[in-house]
SEDREN-240163 format. One record per residue: residue number from 1; chain; x, z, y of N, C-alpha, C in turn. Coordinates in Angstrom, 1 decimal. Each point is the difference from the previous one (the first is absolute). Last residue first. Layout:
SITE   pos   unit     n_xx     n_zz     n_yy    ca_xx    ca_zz    ca_yy     c_xx     c_zz     c_yy
SITE   NUM      A        X        Z        Y        X        Z        Y        X        Z        Y
...
This chain:
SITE   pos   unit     n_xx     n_zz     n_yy    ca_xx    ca_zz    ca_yy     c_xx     c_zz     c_yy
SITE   157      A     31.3     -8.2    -22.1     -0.4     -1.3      0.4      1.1     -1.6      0.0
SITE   156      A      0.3      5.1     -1.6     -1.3     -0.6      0.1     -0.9     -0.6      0.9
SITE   155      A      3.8      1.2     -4.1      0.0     -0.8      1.1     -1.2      0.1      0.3
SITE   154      A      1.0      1.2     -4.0      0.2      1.2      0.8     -0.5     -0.8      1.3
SITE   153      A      1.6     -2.4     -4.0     -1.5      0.2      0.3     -0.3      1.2      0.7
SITE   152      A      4.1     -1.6     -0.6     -0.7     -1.1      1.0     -1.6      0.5     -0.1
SITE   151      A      4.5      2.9     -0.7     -1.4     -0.2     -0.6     -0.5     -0.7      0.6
SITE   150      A      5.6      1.9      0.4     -1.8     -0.4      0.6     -0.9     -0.8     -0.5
SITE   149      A      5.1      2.6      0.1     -1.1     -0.1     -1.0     -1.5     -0.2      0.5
SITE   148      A      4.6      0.6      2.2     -0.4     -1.4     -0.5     -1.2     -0.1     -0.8
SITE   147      A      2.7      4.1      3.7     -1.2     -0.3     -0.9     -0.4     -1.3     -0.2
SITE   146      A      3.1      1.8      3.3      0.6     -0.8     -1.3     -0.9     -0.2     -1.3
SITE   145      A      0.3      0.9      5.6     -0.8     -0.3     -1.4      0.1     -0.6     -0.6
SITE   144      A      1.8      1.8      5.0      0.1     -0.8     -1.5     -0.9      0.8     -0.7
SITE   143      A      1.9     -0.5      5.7     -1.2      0.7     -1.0      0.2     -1.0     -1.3
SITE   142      A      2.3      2.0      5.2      0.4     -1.2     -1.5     -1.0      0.3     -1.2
SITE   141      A      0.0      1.5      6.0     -0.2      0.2     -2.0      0.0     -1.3     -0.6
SITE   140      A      0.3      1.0      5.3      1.1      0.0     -0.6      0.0      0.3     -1.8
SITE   139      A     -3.7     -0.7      3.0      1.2     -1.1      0.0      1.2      0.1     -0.7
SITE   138      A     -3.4      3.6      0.5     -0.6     -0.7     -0.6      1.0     -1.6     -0.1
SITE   137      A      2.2      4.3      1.8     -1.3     -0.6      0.7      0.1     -0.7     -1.3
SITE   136      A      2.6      4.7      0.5     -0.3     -1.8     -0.5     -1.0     -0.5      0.2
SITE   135      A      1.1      4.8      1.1      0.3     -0.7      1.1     -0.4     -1.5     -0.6
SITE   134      A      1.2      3.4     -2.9     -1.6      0.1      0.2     -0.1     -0.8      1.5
SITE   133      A      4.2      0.0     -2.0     -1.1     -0.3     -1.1     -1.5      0.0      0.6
SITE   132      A      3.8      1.7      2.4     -0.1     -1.4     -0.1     -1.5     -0.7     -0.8
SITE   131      A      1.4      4.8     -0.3     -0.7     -0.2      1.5      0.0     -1.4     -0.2
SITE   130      A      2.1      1.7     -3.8     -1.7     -0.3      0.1     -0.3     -0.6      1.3
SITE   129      A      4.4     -1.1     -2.2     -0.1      0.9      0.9     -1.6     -0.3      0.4
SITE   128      A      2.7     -1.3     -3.7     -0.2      1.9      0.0     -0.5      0.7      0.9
SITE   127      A     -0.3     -5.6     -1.9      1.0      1.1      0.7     -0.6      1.6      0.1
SITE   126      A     -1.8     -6.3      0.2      0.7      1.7     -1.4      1.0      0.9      1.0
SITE   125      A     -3.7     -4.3      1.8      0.6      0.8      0.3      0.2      1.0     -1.6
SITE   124      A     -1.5     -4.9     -0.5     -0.4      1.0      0.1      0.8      0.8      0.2
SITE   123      A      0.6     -4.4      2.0     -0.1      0.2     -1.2     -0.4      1.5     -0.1
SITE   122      A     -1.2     -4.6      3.2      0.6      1.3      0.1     -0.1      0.7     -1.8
SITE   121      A      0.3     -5.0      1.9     -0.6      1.0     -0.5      0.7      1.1     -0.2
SITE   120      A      0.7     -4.2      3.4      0.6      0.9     -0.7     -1.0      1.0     -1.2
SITE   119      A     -0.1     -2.5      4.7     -1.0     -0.7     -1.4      0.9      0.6     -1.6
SITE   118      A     -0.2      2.2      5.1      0.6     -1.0     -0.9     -1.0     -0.3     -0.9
SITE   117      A     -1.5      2.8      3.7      0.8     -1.0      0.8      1.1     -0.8     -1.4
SITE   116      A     -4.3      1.8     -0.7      1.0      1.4      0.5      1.3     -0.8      0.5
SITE   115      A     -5.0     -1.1      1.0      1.3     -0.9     -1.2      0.7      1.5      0.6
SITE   114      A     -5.5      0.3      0.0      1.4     -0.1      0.7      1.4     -0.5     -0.7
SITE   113      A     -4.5      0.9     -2.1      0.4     -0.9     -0.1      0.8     -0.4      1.0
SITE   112      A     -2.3      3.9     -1.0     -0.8     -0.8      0.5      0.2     -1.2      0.1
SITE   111      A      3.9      3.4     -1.3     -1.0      0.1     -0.2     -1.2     -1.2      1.4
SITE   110      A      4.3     -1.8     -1.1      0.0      1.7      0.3     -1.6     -0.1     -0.7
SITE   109      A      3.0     -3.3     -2.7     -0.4      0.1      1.3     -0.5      1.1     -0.1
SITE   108      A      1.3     -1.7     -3.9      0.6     -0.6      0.7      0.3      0.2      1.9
SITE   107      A     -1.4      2.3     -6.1     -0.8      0.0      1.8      1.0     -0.6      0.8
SITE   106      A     -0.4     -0.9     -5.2      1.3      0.5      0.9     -0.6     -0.2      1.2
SITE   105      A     -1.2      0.3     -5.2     -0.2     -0.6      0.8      0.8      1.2      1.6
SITE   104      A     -0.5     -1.2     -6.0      0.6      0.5      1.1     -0.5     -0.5      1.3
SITE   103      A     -1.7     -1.2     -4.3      0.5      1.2     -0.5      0.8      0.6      0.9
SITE   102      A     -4.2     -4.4     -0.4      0.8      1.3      0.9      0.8      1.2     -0.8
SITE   101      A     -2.1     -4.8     -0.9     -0.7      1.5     -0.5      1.2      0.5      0.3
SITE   100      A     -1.8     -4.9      1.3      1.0      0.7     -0.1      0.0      1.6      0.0
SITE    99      A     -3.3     -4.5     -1.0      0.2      0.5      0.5      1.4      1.5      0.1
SITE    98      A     -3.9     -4.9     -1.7      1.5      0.5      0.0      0.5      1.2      1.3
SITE    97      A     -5.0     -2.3     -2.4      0.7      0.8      0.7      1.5      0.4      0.0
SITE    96      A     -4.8     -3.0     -2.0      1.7      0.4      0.1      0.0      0.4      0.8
SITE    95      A     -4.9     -1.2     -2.3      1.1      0.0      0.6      1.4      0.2     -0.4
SITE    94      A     -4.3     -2.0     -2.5      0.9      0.4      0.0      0.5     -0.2      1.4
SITE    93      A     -5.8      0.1     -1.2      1.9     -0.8      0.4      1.0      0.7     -0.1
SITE    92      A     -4.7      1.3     -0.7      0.8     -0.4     -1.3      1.5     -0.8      0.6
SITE    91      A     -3.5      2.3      2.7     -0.6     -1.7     -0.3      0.8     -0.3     -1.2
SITE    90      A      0.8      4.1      1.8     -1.0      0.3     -0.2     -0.8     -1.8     -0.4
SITE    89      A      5.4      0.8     -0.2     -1.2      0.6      1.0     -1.5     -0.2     -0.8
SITE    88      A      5.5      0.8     -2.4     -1.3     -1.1      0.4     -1.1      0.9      0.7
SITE    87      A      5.7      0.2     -0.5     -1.6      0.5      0.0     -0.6     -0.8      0.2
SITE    86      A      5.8      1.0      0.2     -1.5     -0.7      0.1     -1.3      1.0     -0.5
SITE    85      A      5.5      0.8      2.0     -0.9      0.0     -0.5     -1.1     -0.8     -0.3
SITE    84      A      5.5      0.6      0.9     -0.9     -1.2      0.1     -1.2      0.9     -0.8
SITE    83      A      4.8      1.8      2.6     -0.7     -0.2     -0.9     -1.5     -0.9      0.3
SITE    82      A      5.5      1.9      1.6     -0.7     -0.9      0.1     -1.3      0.2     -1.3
SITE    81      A      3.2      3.5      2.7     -0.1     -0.6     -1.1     -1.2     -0.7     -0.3
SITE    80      A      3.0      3.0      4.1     -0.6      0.2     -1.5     -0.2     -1.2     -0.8
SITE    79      A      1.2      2.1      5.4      0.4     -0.4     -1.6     -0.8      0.2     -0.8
SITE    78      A     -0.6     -1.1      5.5     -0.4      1.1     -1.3      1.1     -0.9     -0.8
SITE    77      A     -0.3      1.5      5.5      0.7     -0.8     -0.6     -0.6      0.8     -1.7
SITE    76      A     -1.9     -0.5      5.1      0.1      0.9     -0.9      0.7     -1.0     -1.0
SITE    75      A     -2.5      0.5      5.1      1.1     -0.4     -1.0      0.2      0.9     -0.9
SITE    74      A     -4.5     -0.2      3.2      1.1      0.6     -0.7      0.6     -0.8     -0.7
SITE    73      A     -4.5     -1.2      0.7      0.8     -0.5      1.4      1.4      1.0     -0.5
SITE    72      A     -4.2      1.5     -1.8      0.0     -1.2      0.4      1.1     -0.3      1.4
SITE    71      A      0.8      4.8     -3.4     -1.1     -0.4      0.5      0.1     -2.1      0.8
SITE    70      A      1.7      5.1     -3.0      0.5     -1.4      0.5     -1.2     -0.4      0.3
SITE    69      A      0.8      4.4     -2.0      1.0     -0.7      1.6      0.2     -1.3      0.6
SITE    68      A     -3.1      2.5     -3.7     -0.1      1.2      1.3      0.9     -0.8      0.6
SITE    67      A     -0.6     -2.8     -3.4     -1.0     -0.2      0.2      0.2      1.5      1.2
SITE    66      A      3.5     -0.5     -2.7     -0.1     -1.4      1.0     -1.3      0.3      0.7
SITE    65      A      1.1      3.7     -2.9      0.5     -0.3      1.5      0.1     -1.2      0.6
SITE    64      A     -2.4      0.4     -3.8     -0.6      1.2      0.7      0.9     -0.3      1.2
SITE    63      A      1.0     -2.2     -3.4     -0.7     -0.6      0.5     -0.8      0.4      0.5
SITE    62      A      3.5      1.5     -1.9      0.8     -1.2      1.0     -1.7     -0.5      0.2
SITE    61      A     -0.2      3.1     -3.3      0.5      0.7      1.4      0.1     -0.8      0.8
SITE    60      A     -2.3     -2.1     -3.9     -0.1      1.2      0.3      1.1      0.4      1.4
SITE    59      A     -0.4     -5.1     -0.5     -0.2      0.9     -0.9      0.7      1.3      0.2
SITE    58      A     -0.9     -5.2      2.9      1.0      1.0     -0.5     -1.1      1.4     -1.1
SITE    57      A      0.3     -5.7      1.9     -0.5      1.1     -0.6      0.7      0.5     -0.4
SITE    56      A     -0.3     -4.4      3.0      0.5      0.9     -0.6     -0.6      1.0     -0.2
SITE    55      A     -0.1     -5.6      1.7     -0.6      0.7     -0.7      0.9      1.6     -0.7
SITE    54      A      1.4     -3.8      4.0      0.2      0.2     -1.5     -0.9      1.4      0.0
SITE    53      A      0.5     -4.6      3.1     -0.8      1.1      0.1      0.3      0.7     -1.5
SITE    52      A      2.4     -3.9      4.0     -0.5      0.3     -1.5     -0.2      1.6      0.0
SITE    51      A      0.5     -4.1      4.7     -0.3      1.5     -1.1     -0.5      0.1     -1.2
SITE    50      A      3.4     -3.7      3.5     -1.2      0.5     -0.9     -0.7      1.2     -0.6
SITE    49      A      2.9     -3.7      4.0     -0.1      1.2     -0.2     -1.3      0.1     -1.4
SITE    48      A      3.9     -4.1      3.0     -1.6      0.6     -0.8     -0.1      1.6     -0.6
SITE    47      A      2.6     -3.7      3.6      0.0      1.3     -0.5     -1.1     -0.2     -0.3
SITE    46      A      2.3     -4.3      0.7     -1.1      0.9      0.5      0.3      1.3     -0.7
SITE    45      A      2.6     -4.4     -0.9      0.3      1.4      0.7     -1.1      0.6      0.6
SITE    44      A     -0.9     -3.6     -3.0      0.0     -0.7      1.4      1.0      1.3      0.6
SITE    43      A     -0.9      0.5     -3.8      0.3     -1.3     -0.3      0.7      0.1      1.6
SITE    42      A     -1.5      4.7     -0.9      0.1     -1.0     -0.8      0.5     -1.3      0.1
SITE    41      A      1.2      5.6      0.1      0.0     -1.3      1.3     -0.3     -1.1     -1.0
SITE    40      A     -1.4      5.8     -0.3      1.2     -1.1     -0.7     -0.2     -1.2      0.9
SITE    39      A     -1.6      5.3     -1.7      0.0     -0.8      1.3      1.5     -1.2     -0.5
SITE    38      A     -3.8      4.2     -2.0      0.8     -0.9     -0.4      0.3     -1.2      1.3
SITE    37      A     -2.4      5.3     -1.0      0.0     -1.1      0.6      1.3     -1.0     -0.2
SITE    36      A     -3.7      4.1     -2.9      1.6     -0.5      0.9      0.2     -1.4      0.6
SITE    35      A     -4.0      5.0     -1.5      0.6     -1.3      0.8      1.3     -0.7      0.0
SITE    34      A     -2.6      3.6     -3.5      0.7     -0.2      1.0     -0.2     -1.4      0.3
SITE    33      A     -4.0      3.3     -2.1      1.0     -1.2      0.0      0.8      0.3      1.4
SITE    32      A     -3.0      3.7     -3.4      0.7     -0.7      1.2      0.6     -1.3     -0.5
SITE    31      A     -2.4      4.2     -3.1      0.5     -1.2      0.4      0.1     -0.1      1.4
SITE    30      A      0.1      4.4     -3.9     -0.1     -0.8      1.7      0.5     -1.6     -0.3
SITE    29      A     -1.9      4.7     -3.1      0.8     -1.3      0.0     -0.1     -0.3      1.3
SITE    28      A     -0.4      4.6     -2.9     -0.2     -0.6      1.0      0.4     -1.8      0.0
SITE    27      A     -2.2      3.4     -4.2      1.4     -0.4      0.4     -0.3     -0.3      1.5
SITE    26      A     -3.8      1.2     -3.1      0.5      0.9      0.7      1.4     -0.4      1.1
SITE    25      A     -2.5     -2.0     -3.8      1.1      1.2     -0.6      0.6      0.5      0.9
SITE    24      A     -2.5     -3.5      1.0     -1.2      0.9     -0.5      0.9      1.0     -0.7
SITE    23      A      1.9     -1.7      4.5      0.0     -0.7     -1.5     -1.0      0.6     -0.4
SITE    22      A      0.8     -0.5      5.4      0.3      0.8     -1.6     -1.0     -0.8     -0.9
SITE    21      A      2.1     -1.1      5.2     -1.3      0.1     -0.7      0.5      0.6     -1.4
SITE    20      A      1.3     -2.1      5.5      0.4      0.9     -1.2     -1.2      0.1     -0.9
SITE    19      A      2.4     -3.6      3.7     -1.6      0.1     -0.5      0.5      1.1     -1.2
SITE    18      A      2.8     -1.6      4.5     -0.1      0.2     -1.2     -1.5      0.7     -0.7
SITE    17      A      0.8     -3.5      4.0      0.3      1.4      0.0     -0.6     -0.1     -1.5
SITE    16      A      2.1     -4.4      2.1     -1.2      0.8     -0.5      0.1      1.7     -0.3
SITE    15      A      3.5     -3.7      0.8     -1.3     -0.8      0.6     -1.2      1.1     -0.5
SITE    14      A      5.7      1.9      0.1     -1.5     -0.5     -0.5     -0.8     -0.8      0.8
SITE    13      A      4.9     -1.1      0.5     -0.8      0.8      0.6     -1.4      0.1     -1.1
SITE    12      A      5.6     -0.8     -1.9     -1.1     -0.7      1.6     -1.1      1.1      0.1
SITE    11      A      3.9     -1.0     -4.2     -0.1      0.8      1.1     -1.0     -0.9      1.1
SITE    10      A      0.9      0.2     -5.7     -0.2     -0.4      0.9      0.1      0.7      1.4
SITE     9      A      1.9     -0.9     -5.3      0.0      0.8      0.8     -0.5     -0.4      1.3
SITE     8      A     -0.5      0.3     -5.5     -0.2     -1.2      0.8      0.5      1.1      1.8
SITE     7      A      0.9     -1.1     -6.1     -0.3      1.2      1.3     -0.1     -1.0      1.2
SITE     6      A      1.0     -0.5     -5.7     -1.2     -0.1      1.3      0.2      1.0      0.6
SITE     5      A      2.8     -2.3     -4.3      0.0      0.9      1.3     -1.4     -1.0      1.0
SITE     4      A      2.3     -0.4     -6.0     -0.4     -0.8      1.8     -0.1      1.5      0.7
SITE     3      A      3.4     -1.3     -4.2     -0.7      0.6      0.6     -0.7     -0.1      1.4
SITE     2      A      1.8     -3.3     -4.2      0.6      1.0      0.8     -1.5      0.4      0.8
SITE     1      A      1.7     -1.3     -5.1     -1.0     -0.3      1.0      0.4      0.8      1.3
């Protein structure tokens, strides 16, 4: 049998400032959605343009610093990994929810959402030399979470 793979990688803008909140075990979670826009020519050559909206959630650290640096309108590029939740509401209906559980995300732009003039993600500054270190702006961190172990019933919402 061969082996499947889920990762999903998106880059665009949030449509929403991130909503932080804790678990009853205390944990942090953050949701946000990204924006991406899809542009293509149809029958007639018209330019058509679309936006798709992907649902994301990050866990303990990665969701302390999404939620201190990201805010509505910021680029931001996530990794991680596709998943489908349900529930029944209060009428007994089953929902769905597909959304992408963050184990990396990559600040794209300056702080407030200035372009640091590439669309390049900046990777996290290493080296010996502190003065640099403490000079890093918020753009230039590579953030991961390699924590997979998540409890749908932690979720709270």
């Amino acid at each position: 049998m061969a082996r499947s793979f889920n990762q999903a990688i998106v880059v665009g803008n949030l449509a929403r400032d991130p909503e932080l909140r804790t678990t009853q075990n205390g944990r942090s979670v953050t949701s946000f959605a990204v924006a991406t826009n899809r542009v293509w020519q149809d029958q007639n050559g018209e330019t058509q343009e679309q936006a798709d909206f992907h649902n994301v959630v990050a866990w303990a650290k990665l969701a302390e610093l999404a939620d201190q640096y990201l805010s509505k309108g910021r680029r931001v590029m996530v990794v991680g990994r596709l998943q489908t939740r349900s529930w029944e509401d209060q009428d007994g209906k089953k929902n769905y929810r597909t959304e992408i559980v963050a184990n990396e995300l990559n600040f794209m732009d300056g702080p407030g959402g200035s372009s640091s003039g590439s669309d390049e993600a900046s990777q996290e500054k290493t080296g010996d030399d502190s003065d640099q270190s403490d000079k890093q702006s918020e753009s230039d961190v590579q953030i991961e979470d390699l924590d997979d172990d998540v409890d749908l019933n932690e979720v709270p919402f």
